[in-house]
Every structure is written in structure tokens, then in C-alpha cells.
C-alpha positions in Angstrom: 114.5 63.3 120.2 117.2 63.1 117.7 117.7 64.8 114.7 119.1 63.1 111.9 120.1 65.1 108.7 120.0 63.7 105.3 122.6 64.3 102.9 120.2 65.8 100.4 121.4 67.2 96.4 120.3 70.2 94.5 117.9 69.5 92.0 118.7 72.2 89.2 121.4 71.5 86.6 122.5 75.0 87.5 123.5 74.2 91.3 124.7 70.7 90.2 127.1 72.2 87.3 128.5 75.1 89.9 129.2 72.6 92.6 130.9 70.3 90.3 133.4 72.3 90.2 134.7 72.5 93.4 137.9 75.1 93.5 136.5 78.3 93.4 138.4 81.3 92.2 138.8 85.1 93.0 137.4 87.5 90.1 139.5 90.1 89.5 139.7 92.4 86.6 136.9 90.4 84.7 139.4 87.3 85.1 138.8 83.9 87.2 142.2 83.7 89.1 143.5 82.1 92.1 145.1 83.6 95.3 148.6 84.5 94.7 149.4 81.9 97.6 147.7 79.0 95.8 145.8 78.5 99.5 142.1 77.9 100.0 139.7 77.2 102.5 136.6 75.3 102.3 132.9 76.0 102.7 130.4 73.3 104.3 126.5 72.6 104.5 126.1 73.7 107.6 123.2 71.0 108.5 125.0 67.6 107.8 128.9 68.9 107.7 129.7 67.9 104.1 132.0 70.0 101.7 131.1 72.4 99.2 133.8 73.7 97.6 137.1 74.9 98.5 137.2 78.5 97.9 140.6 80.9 97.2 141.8 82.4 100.1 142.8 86.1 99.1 145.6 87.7 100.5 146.7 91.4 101.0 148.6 91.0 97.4 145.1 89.6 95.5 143.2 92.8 97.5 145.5 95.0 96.0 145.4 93.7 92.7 141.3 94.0 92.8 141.5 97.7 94.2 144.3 98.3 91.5 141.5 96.6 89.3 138.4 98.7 90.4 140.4 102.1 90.0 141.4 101.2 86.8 137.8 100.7 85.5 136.8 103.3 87.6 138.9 105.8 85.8 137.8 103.8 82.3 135.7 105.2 79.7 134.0 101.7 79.5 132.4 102.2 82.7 133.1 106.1 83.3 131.6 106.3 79.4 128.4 104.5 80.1 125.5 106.7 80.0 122.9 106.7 83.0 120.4 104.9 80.8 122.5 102.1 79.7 123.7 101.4 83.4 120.3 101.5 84.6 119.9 98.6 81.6 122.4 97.2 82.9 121.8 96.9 86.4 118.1 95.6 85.0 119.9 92.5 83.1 121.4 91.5 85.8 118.1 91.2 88.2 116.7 89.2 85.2 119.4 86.8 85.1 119.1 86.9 89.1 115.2 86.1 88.0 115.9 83.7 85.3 118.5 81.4 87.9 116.4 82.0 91.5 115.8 78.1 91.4 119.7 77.1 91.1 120.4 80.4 93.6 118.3 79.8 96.1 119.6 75.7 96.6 122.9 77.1 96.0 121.9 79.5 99.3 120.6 76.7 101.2 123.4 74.5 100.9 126.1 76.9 102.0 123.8 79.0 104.7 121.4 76.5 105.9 118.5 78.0 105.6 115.2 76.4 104.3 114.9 76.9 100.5 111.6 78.6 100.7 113.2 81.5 102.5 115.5 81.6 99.6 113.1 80.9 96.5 110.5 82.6 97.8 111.8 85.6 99.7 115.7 86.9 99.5 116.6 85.5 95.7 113.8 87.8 94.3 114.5 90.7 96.4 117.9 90.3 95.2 116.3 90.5 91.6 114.1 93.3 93.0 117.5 95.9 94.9 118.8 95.7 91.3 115.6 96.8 89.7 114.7 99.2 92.1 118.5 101.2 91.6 118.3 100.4 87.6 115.6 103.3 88.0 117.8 105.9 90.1 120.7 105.8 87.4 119.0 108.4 85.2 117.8 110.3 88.5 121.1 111.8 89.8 120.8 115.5 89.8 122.5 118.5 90.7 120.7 122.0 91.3 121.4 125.6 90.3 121.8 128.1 92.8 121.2 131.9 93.0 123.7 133.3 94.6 123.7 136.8 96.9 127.9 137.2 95.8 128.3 140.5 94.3 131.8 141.2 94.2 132.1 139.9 90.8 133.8 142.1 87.9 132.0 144.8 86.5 129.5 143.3 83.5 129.8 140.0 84.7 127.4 137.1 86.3 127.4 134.1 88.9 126.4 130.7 87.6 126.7 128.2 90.6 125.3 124.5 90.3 125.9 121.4 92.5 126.6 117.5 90.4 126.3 114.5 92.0 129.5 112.1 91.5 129.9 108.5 92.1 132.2 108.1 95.5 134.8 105.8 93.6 136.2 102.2 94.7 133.5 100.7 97.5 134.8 98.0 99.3 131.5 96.2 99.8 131.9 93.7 103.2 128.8 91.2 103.5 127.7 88.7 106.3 126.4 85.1 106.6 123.0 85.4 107.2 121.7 86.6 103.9 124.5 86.6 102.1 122.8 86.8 98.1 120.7 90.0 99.7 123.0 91.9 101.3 125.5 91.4 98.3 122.4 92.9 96.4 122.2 95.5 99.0 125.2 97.1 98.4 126.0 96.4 94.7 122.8 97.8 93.1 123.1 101.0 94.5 126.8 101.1 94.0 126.8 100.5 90.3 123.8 103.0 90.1 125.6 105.6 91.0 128.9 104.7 89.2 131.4 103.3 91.7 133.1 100.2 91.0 133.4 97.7 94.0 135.5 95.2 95.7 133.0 92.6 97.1 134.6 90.5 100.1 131.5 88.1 100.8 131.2 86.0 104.5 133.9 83.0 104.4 131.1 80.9 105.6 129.1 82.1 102.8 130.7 83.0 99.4 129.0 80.6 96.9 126.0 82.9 95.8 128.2 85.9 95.8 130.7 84.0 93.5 127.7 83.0 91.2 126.4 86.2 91.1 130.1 87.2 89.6 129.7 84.9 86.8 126.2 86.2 86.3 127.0 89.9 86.3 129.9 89.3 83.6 127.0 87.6 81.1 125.3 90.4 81.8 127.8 92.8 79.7 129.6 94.1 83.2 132.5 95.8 82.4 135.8 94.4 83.5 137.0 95.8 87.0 133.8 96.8 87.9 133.1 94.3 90.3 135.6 92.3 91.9 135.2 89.5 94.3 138.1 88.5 97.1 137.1 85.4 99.4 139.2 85.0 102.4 139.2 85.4 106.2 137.9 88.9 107.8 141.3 89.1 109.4 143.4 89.0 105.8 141.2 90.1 103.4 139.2 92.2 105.0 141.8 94.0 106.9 143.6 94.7 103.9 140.6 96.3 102.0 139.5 98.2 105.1 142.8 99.5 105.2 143.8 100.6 101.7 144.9 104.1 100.8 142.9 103.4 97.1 139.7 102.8 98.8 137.1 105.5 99.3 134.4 104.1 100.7 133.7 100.9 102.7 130.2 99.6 102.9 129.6 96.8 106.5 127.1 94.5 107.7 128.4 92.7 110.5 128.9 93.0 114.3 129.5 96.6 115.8 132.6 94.9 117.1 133.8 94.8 113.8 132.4 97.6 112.6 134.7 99.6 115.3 137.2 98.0 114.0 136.7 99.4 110.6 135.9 103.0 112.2 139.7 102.4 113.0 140.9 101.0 110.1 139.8 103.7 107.8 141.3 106.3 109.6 144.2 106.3 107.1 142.4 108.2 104.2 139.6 109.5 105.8 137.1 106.3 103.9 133.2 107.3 103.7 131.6 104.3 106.0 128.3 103.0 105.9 127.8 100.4 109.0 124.7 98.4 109.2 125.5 96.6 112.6 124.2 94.4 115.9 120.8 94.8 116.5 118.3 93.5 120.1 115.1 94.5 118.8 112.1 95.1 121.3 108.7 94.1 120.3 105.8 96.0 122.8 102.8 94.1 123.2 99.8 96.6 124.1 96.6 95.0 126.2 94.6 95.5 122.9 96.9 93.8 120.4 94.8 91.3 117.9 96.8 88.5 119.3 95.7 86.1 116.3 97.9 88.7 114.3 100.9 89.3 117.0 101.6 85.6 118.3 102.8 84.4 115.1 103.9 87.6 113.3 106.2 88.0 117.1 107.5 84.1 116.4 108.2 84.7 112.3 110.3 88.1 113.8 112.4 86.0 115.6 112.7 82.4 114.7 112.9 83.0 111.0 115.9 82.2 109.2 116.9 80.4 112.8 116.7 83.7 114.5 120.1 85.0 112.2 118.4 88.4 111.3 119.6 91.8 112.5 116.7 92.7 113.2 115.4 89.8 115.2 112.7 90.7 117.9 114.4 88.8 120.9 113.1 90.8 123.3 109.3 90.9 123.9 107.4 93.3 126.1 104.1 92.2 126.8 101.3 94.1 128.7 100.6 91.9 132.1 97.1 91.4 131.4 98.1 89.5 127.7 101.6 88.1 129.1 100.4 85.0 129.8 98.9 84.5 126.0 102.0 85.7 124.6 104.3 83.4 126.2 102.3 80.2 126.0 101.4 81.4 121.9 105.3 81.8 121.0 105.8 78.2 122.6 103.3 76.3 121.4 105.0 78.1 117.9 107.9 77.4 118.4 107.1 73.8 119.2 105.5 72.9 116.3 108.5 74.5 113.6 110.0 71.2 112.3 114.0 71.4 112.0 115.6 69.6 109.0 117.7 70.4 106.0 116.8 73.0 104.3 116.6 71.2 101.0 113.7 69.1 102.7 110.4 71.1 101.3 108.7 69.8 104.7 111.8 71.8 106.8 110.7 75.4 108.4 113.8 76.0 110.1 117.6 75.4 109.2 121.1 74.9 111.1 122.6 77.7 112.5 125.3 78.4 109.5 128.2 76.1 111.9 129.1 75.1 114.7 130.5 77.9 116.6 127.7 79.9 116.2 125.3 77.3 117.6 127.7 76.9 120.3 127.7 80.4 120.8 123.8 80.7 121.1 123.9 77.6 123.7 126.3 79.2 125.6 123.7 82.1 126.4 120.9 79.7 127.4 123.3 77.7 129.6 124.5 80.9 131.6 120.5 82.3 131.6 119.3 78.9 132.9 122.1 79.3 135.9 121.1 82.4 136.5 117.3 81.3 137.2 115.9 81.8 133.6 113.0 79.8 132.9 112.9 77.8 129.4 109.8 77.4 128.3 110.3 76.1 124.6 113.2 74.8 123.0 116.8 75.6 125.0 118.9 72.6 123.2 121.0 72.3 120.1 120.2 69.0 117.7 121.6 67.0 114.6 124.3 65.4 114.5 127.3 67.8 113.4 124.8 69.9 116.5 124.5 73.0 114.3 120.7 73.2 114.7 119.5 74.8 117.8 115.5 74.3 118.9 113.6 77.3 118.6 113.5 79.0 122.1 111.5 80.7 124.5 112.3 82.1 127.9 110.8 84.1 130.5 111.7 85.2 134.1 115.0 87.2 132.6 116.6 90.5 133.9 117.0 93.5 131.5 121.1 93.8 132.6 121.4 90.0 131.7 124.0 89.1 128.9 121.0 87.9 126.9 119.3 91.3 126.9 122.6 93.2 126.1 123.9 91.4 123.1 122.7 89.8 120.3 122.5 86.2 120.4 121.9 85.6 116.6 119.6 82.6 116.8 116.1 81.5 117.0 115.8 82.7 121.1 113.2 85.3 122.4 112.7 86.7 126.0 109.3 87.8 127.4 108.6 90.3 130.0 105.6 91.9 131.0 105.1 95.7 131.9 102.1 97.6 133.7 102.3 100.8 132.2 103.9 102.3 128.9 106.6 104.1 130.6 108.3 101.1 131.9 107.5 99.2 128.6 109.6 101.9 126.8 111.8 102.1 129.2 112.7 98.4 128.7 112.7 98.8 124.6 115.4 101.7 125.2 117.5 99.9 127.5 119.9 98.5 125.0 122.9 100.1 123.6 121.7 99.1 119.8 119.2 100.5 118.1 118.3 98.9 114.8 114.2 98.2 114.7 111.5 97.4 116.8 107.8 96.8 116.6 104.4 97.6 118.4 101.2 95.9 118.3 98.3 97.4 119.2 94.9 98.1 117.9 95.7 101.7 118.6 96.9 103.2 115.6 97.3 106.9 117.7 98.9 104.6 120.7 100.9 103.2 117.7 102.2 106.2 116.1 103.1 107.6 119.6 104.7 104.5 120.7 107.0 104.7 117.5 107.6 108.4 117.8 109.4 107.8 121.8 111.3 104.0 120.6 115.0 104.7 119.2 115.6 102.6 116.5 115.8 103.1 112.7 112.8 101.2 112.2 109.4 100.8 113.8 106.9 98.5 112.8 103.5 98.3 113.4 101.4 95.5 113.6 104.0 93.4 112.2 108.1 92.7 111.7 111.1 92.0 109.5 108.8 93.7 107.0 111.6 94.7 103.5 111.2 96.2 100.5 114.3 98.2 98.8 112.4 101.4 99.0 112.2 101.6 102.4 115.5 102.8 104.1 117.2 100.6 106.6 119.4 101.6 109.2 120.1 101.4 112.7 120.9 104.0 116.0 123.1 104.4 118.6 125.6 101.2 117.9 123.7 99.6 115.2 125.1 101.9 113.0 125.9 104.9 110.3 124.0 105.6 107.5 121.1 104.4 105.8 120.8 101.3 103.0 117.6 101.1 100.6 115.4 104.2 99.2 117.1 107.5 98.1 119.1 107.4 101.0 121.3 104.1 100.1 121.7 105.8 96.4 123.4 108.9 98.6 125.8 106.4 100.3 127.7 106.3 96.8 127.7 109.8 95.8 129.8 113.3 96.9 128.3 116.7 96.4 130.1 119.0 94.1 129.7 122.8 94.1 130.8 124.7 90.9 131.0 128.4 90.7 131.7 130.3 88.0 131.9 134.0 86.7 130.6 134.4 83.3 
């Protein structure tokens, strides 16, 4: 059946306004400038092909001159000066604004990532609105801690006082990806300006518009100048040359673990702090007891939401033998009935893949599963005309050291494989060299808890998946990563430890 894609506009003022301008600019030092070379690139809607905007391509000389920008009002008493309280205000304003334009950002979203606007409105605008919030509150909640100390070779008539302060890292290169580009800008800011570090923001090429509106929205919002700066441009220029700079402390990725071993490399040269948030192939175990009602479509959100272009997808299902059967025909007749379509269409569930290549790239695995005796059972062709969109997908009949069980696909495709006993179904889970989440279903909360205690990943779920909230940290193992993001632990990602000791 064909797909044909309407050319569909936004409906707010403030996504008609943005667009109408359609040279974008680099914000550096709370200025709207152009790249140095005068060059840009341009940014499309993914489902019908049309232009966007042609954003400024940075170059090493416009990364510079943000890093040179982000010291500057890092070292500046108009950001150094600013006490706890009135950055946590701060950081408050800006989810309200966030709040006040979720309408115009979340079309603004759809247009340049595809997906369906009720992912946006709905889901990742407000917890945009919601990372800021939740940070606002940690600004006044960095603490150091006195220490009694056993030294007693001190002067005569004299004491110890020892105490450790918390200090913001410095200048954060904060790298971003396509997927959810508005969240995972939120991500890293919030916690960032909580603690006191200024940033250099290099969104996804494919997907720079919301970052560039959240610029505007952050400097109505009383940011100081420098604070955060925002370089579009290819991964290879701009991002090499902020992964790379002697001025930058710290560099916060989400991306592929090949990248992010490039970055391990990359910040060799001064020693950078990294947090990596990488690749993920996410197991889902499927005990004989699970409340199917509750697992067939929560198993089909987990993966074919936002076309399947979620780190923490669950493409590969385990399913006891004696519900296999269930499972597999369930996640078809689901993914059978999603209706593909533009994601301005209020009747759309799922999106494009954000271009081309990458729904090229998820074909490509299908293709070389199907020769290798693969069974499709759902889905298994691109659509639309500019063939971004790719049919939600189900297969069955795979091996575990098949392509498609080793890497990440990135789309809307999930595997089944039934097990006999839980050793083999964990056995399958761990057989992956990422390690980002997973989920079990079961009515067997001690089976559960057990289950979740012997899979290595950063997160388990239970009874459901690709549940978020910025409290909860997020984070992977093995080669989906260092470091955690949300909670107190992605507050800790922007601070150093400092021990003073003095004799008084």
C-alpha cells in the first residue's frame, strides 16, 4: 500500500514566526552570529523531504570562540556571583517558558525529527520543562562535610579544621543526538547550570531547531551571556573540535559507542571528565505467568515508539515457550494496526525515521536477516515517498550471534525467542556487549526482583518499559556507557570534590 505524506504546517504563531526565518545562527557569547565561513547546511522534515531552515555550519574557529565565551562567564561574577537560590530561579524560569511554548516546541520537534506530535506535546516537551525543575531544586543542595581528623602532628596549641566543597566542573561541552533532541538538550543543561558550569551545546545536525529555540528562550529568561552557547555543524568539525579542546573540562555524549570511543580518544589531551550515555539492545524476559493484557502492548510501546529511535528500545524479546506463541502473534497484530503518517497528522502513531540513511540503514538489517532464514512476521518494508518511514516490524526464527542481535538497529524492529528455563533466558539477555536497560514481566514480584538482581544493565523494569522521570538515574553498562544522568547522580557529573585542611 502506498504511503503518501502531506506537506502539513504548524499551527502556532510561535513555530510559524521561527520558521520564517530560515537562516539560523550560532549563539555565542549571548550574541546571534554566523559561522566565520559564512557556510550552512540545511535541516529537512524528515517525512515529506521539504526544508526547514538552513542552519550555520560551525567551524573549529566559531568552537573556539564559544569555549573562549563559556570560560569567560565562567570565570564572571555574573554567573560565578549568582547565589544558589537565584540560579535555582533561574533554571525554574526557563522550564516555565519551556511550559508556556510546549505547543510551538513540540511542532517545531515534529517537523525537524519526525516524530508524532503527541510524543512531543504530551511526553518529552514537558519533561524538558520537568529536568529543569527538578535541578532548580538541587542548586541550593550542594554541600560539603566537615571532617574529624586522627592528624596529630600539628604545632603545639593548635587544631585541625578539614571540610570538603563541592565546585562546579567548568566549561561542559554538552553533545546531543537525534532522537529526542529538546530532552536530552534538557538532560544535560539542567544539571549543568545547577551546579554552576557553563556549556557549549553542539545539538544533532539533523536536529538543531528546538535546541536553537531553547537558546532564544534561555536568554528571555535572564541567562547570563556565555553561559550557554550553541555551535551547529557536522560531528566531524564541530564536534571534533569541542571534544578536543585544551579549555574544555568536561564533555557530556549521547550517541553511538562508536563515537563515544572516539571521544574517550579525543579527550585524552587534558585529561576531560566524560559522561557517555551510549548504544543500547535491550532484552525484555517474558515469564509463563506474565499478565499478557499488560506485556503485549507495554513490549510493542518499548520498542516501536518514537519509530523504535530510543536507546533503550526492547528489540530483543525473550519469551517463555509456553506464552511465545501469544507474544509473537500480540506484537504483530500491534504493530499492524500503528498507522504511519506525518507527525503533524493528530490521527499519525508513528513517524519517519529522522532520514533517509537511517531508514536505509534499518532495511539493510531486515534484508540480510531475511537471507539468512529470518522470518518476518509484521512489517519488514520502508514506505512514503522520500522512503524514510519504515513499517513497524516483527521477526522471529533469529540467532543470538546475528548482526541484528549485536547492534542496535535504531528503528521500530523487535526479535522474539522463546526459552525453557531461566538460565538460558538470562543467558540470552546478557549475551550482548551493551548494557543500557532491560525489563521483566512476570506476576512474580520475588521472580522479578531476582530476575533484575542477575540482568546487567543500568536499568530494569518491571512490568513495564521506557518508563522516565528525572529522578531516576539513567545509565548504561559494559559499552553503553560511563556515568549516570538524572537523580543526585547526574548533579555529581558537574561537580569536583575539594578537600581543605587547615591548622588553626
Amino acid at each position: 500500500m502506498t504511503l503518501s505524506i502531506p506537506s502539513l504546517e504548524p499551527s502556532t504563531h510561535g513555530a510559524r514566526a521561527f520558521l520564517s526565518k530560515p537562516r539560523k545562527a550560532l549563539l555565542i557569547d549571548g550574541a546571534w552570529v554566523n559561522a566565520t565561513s559564512g557556510r550552512t547546511f540545511p535541516t529537512y522534515d524528515p517525512a515529506n523531504g521539504r526544508l526547514l531552515a538552513e542552519l550555520a555550519a560551525a567551524s573549529e574557529a566559531d568552537v573556539n570562540a564559544a569555549v573562549a565565551a563559556a570560560r569567560r562567564a565562567f570565570d564572571s561574577d555574573p554567573w560565578r556571583g549568582l547565589t544558589p537560590s537565584a540560579r535555582g530561579k533561574l533554571l525554574w524560569r526557563i522550564a516555565d517558558l519551556i511550559d508556556a511554548h510546549v505547543d510551538e516546541l513540540a511542532e517545531l520537534e515534529t517537523l525537524d525529527q519526525g516524530k508524532s506530535l503527541k510524543t512531543g506535546r504530551f511526553g518529552e516537551i514537558p519533561a524538558s520543562a520537568e529536568q529543569f525543575r527538578y535541578f532548580a531544586g538541587f542548586a541550593t543542595k550542594i554541600l560539603g562535610e566537615t571532617i574529624p581528623t586522627s592528624i596529630g602532628y600539628q604545632p603545639a596549641g593548635k587544631k585541625i579544621f578539614a571540610y570538603t566543597t563541592r565546585e562546579p566542573i567548568g566549561v561542559v561541552a554538552a553533545i546531543t543526538p537525534w532522537n529526542s533532541p529538546m530532552l536530552m538538550v534538557a538532560m544535560k543543561l539542567a544539571p549543568a547550570l545547577a551546579a554552576g558550569c557553563t556549556v557549549v551545546l553542539k545539538p544533532a545536525e539533523e536536529t538543531s531547531l528546538t535546541a536553537l529555540r531553547l537558546g532564544e528562550l534561555m536568554i528571555e529568561a535572564g541567562l547570563p551571556a556565555g553561559v550557554v552557547n550553541i555551535v551547529t555543524g557536522l560531528g566531524e568539525t564541530a564536534g571534533a573540535a569541542l571534544t578536543g579542546h585544551p579549555d574544555v573540562d568536561k564533555v557530556a555524549f549521547t550517541g553511538s559507542t562508536e563515537v563515544g570511543k572516539l571521544i574517550v580518544g579525543a579527550a585524552r589531551g587534558n585529561l576531560k571528565k566524560l559522561t557517555l550515555e551510549l548504544g543500547g539492545k535491550s532484552p525484555a524476559i517474558v515469564m509463563h505467568d506474565a499478565d499478557m493484557d499488560l506485556a503485549i502492548p507495554g513490549i510493542a510501546r518499548g520498542i516501536f515508539a518514537n519509530a523504535g529511535q530510543v536507546c533503550v528500545a526492547g528489540s530483543r524479546v525473550y519469551a517463555n515457550r509456553s506464552v511465545y506463541e501469544r507474544l509473537v502473534e500480540g506484537l504483530a497484530r500491534e504493530a499492524d494496526k500503528l498507522r504511519l503518517g506525518h507527525g503533524l497528522d493528530p490521527q499519525t502513531d508513528l513517524g519517519p525515521l529522522v532520514n533517509r540513511k537511517q531508514a536505509d540503514r534499518v532495511a539493510g538489517f531486515i534484508s540480510e536477516a531475511a537471507t539468512d532464514g529470518v522470518e518476518i512476521v509484521a512489517g519488514g518494508a520502508q514506505a512514503g515517498e522520500e522512503q524514510t518511514f519504515y513499517r513497524p516490524t516483527v521477526v522471529t526464527g533469529v540467532r543470538q550471534d546475528m548482526r541484528m542481535m549485536q547492534e542496535e538497529i535504531f528503528g521500530p524492529v523487535v526479535a522474539v525467542t522463546p526459552f525453557d528455563d531461566v538460565d538460558e533466558a538470562i543467558s540470552y539477555a546478557n549475551n550482548s556487549p551493551y548494557g543500557l536497560a532491560a525489563s521483566v514481566w512476570t506476576a512474580d514480584l520475588s521472580a522479578a526482583h531476582r530476575l533484575s538482581a542477575r540482568v546487567r544493565s543500568g536499568t530494569v523494569w518491571i512490568n513495564c518499559h521506557s518508563y522516565f522521570s528525572p529522578e531516576l538515574p539513567k545509565g548504561g553498562h559494559k559499552q553503553s556507557g560511563w556515568g549516570y544522568e538524572n537523580g543526585a547522580p547526574g548533579l555529581k557529573n558537574y561537580l569536583e570534590l575539594k578537600t581543605v585542611c587547615a591548622v588553626i
